[in-house]
C-alpha positions in Angstrom: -29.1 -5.1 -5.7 -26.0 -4.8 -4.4 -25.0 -6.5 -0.7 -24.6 -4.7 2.1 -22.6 -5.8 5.3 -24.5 -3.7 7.8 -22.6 -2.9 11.6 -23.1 -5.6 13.9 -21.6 -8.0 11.1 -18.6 -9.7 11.4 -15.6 -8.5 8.8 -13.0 -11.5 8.7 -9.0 -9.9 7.8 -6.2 -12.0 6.1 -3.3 -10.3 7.7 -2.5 -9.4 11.5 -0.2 -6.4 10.7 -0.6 -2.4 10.9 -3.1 -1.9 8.3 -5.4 -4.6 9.1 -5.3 -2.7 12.6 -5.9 0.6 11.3 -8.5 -1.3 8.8 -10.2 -3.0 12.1 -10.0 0.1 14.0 -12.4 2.4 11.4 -14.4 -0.7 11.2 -15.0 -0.7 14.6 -16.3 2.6 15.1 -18.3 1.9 12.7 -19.8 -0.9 15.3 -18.5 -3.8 13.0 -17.3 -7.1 14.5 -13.8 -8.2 13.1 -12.2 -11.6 13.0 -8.3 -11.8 12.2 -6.6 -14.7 10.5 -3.0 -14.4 11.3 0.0 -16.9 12.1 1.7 -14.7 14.5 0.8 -14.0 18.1 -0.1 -11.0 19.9 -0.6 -9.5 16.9 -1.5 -5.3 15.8 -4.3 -6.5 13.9 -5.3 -9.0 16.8 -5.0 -6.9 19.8 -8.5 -4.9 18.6 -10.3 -8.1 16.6 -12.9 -9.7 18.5 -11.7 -13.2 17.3 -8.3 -14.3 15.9 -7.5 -17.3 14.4 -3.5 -17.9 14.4 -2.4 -20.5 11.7 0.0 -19.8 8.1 -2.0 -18.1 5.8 -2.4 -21.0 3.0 -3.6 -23.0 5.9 -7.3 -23.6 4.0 -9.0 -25.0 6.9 -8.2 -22.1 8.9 -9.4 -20.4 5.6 -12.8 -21.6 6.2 -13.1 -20.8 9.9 -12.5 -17.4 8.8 -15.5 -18.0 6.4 -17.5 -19.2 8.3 -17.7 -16.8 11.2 -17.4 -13.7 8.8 -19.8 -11.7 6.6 -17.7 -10.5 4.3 -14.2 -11.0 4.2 -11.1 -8.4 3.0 -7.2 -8.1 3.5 -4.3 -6.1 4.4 -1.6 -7.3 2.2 -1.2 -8.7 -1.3 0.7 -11.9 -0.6 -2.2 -14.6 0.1 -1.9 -17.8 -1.2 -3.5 -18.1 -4.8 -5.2 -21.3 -4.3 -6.7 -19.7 -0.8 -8.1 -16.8 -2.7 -9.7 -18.6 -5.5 -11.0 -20.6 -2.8 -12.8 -17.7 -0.6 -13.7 -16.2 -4.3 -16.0 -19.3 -4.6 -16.8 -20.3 -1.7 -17.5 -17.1 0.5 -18.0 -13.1 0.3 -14.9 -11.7 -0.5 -15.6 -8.6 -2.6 -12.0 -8.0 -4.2 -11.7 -11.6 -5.8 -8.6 -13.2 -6.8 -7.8 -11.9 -10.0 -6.6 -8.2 -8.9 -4.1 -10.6 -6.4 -2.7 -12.5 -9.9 -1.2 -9.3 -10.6 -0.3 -7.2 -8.2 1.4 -10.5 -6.7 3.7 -10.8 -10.2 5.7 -7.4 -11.0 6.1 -8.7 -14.4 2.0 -9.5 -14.9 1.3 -6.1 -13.5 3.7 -4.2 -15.6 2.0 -6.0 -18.4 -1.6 -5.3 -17.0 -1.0 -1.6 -16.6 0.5 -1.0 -20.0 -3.2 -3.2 -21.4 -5.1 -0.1 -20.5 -3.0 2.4 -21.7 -1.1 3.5 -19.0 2.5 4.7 -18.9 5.4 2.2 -16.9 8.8 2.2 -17.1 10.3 -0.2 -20.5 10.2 -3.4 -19.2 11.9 -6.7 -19.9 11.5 -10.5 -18.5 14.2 -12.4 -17.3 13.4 -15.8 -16.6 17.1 -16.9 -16.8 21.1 -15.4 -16.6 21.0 -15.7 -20.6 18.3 -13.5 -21.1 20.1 -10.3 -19.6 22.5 -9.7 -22.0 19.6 -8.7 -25.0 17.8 -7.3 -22.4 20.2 -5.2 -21.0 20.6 -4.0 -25.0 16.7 -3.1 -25.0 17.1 -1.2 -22.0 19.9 0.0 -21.4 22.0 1.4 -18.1 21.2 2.3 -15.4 18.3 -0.2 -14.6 16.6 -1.5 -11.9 16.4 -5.6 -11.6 13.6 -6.9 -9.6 12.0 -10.1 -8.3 8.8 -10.8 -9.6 7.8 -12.1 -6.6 7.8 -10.7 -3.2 9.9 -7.3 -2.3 8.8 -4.4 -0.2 10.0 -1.7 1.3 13.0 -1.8 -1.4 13.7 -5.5 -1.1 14.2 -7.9 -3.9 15.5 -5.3 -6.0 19.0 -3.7 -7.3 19.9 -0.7 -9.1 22.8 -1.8 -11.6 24.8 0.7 -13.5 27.1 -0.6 -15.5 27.7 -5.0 -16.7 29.7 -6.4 -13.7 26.7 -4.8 -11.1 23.7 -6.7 -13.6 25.4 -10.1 -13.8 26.0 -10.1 -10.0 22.2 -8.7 -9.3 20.9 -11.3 -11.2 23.1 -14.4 -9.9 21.6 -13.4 -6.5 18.1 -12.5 -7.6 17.6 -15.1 -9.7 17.9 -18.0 -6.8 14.5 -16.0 -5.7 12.3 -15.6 -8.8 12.6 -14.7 -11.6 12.6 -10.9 -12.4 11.9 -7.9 -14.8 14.5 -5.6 -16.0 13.1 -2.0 -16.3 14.7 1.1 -17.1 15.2 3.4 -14.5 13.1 6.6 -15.0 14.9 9.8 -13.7 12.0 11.0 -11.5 11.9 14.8 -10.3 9.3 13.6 -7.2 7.3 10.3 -5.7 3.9 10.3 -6.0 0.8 8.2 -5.0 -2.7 8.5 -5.1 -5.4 6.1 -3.3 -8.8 5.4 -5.2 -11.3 3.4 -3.6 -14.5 1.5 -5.4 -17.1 0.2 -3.8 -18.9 -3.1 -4.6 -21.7 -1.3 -6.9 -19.2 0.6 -9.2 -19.0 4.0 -7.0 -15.7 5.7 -7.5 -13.7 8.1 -4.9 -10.2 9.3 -5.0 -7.9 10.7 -2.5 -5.5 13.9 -2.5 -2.5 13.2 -4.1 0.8 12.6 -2.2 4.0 13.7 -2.2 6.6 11.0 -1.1 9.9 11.0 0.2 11.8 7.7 0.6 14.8 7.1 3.1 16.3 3.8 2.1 13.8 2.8 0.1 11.6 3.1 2.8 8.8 5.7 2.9 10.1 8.6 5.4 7.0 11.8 5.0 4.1 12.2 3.0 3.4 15.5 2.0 -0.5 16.6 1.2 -1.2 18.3 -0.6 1.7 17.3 -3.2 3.7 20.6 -3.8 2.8 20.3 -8.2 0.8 21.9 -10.8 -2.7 21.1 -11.2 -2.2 19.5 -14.4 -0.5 16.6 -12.7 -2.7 16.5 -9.9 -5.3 15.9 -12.5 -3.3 13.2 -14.2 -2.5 11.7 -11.5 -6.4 11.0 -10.7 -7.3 9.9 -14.0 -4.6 7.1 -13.8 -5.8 6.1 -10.9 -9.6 6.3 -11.8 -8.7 4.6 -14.7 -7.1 1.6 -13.4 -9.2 0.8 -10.5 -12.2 0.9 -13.0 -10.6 -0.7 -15.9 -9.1 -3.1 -13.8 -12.6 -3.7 -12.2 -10.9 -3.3 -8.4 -13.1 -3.6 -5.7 -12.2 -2.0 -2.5 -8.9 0.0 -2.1 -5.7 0.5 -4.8 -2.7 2.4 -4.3 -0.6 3.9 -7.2 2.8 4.6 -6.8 3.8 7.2 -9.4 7.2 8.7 -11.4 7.0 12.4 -11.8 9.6 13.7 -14.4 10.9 17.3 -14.8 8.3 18.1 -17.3 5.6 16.9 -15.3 5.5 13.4 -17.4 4.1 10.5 -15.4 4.9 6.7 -14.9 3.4 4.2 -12.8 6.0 2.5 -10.8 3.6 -0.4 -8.6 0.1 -1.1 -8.0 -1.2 -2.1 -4.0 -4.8 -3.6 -4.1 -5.1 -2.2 -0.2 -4.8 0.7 2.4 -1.1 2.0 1.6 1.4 3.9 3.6 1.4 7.0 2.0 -2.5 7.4 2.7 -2.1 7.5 6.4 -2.6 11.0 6.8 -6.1 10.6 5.7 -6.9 9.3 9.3 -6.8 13.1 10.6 -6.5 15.2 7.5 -9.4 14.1 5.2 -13.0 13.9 6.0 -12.7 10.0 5.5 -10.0 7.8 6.2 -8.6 5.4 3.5 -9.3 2.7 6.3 -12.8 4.0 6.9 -13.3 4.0 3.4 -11.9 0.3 2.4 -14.9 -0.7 4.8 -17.5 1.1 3.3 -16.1 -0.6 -0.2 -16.3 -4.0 0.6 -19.2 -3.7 2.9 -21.2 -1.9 0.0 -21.8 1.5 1.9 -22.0 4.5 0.0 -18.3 6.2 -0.1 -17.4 9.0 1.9 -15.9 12.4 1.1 -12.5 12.6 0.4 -11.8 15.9 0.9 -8.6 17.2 2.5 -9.0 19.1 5.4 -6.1 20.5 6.4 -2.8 20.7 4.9 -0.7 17.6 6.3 2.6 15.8 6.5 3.1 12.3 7.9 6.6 10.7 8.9 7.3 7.5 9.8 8.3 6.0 12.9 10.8 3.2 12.6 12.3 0.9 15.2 15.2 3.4 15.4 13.1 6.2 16.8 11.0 4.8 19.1 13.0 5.6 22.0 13.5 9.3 21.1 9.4 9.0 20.3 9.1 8.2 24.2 11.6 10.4 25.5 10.1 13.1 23.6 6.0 12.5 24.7 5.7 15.7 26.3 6.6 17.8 22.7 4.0 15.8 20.6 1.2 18.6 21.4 1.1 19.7 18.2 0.8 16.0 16.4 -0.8 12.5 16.4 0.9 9.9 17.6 0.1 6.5 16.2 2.0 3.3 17.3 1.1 -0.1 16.1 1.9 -2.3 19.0 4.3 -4.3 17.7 6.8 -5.7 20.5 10.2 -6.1 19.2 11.5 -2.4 17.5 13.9 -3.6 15.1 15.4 -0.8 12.8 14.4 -0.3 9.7 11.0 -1.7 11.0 7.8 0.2 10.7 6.9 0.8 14.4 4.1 3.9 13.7 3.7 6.8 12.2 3.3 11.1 13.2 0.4 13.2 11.8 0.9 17.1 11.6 -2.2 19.0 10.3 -1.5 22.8 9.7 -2.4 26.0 7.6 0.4 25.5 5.3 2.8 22.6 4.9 5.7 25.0 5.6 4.5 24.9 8.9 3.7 21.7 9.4 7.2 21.1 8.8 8.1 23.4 11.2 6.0 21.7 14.1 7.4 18.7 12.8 11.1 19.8 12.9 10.5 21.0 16.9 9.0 17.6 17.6 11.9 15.1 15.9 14.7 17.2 16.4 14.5 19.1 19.9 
């Protein structure tokens, strides 16, 4: 029989940021206890735990203090320490294992991974060194997108290079980081993503698909439902089913996908956790991704995913926040969510805006007055 962590139990989190706040929040409600491993202070995450533990993350004694006062124990990023993972694999109840973290950590692994169960990526190549560009560039062909195998978010640890000069100077400086995969770049018509969620008995649920627009590399608005036939809606879910299952996932994963003209997909990354793009699940959908993580690991039955209402979500960077304030007396017509981090730098993720509607058109619309007015 499969375990259950009931409410009153204690759910320990690797990572103080946004999600594990949003992650901590649903559990909450829920009446779960939630303890917070996290080097920084005054964290999102560890303004709502009930304890925190601040120390690095590949700090394994403060590993097993987390361990040891939780009942089951999840995260909000993908960047843990390997040796800490295998470590809480064996040693305590932590649902999604290490093995789903060996890949999605290593862009080159997960290409590799994705491809093993038949699914669609972008032609690929390795480069472990400055010689190995010039036969890959020969396989692949400009343009192409270089990227560190390790690390990179947001657009980081990555550069688009169009023609020989652009390659040998992306990989001089990408090299001194990791070393990186060549892939071609795939002339995509629209973003997608879809959130699937497995539970610790098998059980399977999968979210509306998302339309994504990127400013700088960074998401900007998530559009729900995505504005495409239903053939690729369909598609869409049957990669995702199919990797979180083949893949034997526990908990929550995130596919970020290519659409082509022709409808064609390709997955571009993989994030074993709550994602960005699945935000507007919190008032749009009749569970939450974050409510739903919870009920994964803890071995609850999933919820319904259903959409509600048509929905659009924008981000809110450190740039906006003072037009955000200023502007508190138009935001009527949407959720406000700010994460409670002190410094707003630009470019950083400071919250995010919720607008449910009858259509999308006009949740644009209420949108538009709100940002721009």
């Amino acid at each position: 029989m499969t375990r259950m962590i009931k409410p009153g139990q204690t759910i320990g989190i690797i990572g103080g940021g946004q999600l594990g706040r949003m992650m901590a929040m649903a559990a909450k409600q829920m009446g779960y206890r939630i303890a917070v491993l996290e080097p920084g202070q005054d964290s999102p995450c560890g303004q709502v735990a009930d304890y925190v533990i601040e120390a690095p993350y590949d700090d394994r004694e403060a590993a097993k203090k987390l361990a040891k006062i939780s009942d089951v124990i999840t995260y909000e990023f993908e960047n843990i320490d390997s040796e800490t993972a295998t470590w809480l694999t064996e040693e305590a109840d932590f649902p999604q294992g290490a093995d789903v973290l060996r890949f999605t950590q290593h862009r080159l692994l997960e290409k590799e991974t994705i491809q093993s169960v038949g699914i669609p990526v972008a032609p690929f190549h390795a480069i472990h060194s400055i010689e190995d560009v010039e036969g890959a560039i020969e396989e692949i062909g400009f343009p192409a997108v270089l990227k560190t195998c390790r690390g990179g978010y947001d657009g980081k640890g990555q550069r688009v290079v169009k023609d020989e000069k652009q390659l040998t100077e992306a990989a001089s400086e990408l090299l001194n980081q990791s070393e990186c995969v060549l892939e071609a770049w795939i002339p995509f018509s629209l973003e997608l993503s879809v959130i699937v969620t497995r539970s610790r008995n098998g059980e399977t649920a999968v979210f509306p698909v998302a339309e994504n627009d990127h400013k700088d590399n960074i998401l900007h608005r998530s559009y729900v439902p995505a504005r495409v036939n239903d053939q690729v809606i369909e598609e869409a879910k049957r990669i995702a089913l199919t990797l979180v299952t083949e893949l034997n996932v526990v908990g929550t994963l995130a596919v970020e996908l290519f659409m082509l003209e022709d409808g064609r997909l390709y997955v571009n990354e993989l994030a074993p956790r709550p994602h960005n793009s699945g935000h507007y699940s919190i008032e749009a959908c009749v569970t939450s991704q974050f409510e739903q993580h919870i009920r994964a690991v803890c071995g609850l039955p999933l919820g319904s995913t259903d959409l509600l209402r048509p929905v659009i979500m924008e981000n809110i960077l450190g740039e906006h926040v003072e037009m955000i304030m200023q502007g508190l007396p138009k935001l009527s017509e949407a959720k406000l969510h700010l994460y409670g981090k002190a410094e707003a730098k630009e470019k950083r993720k400071m919250g995010h805006l919720t607008v449910t509607a009858e259509s999308l058109e006009e949740a644009e619309r209420q949108l538009e007055r709100v940002m721009k007015e």
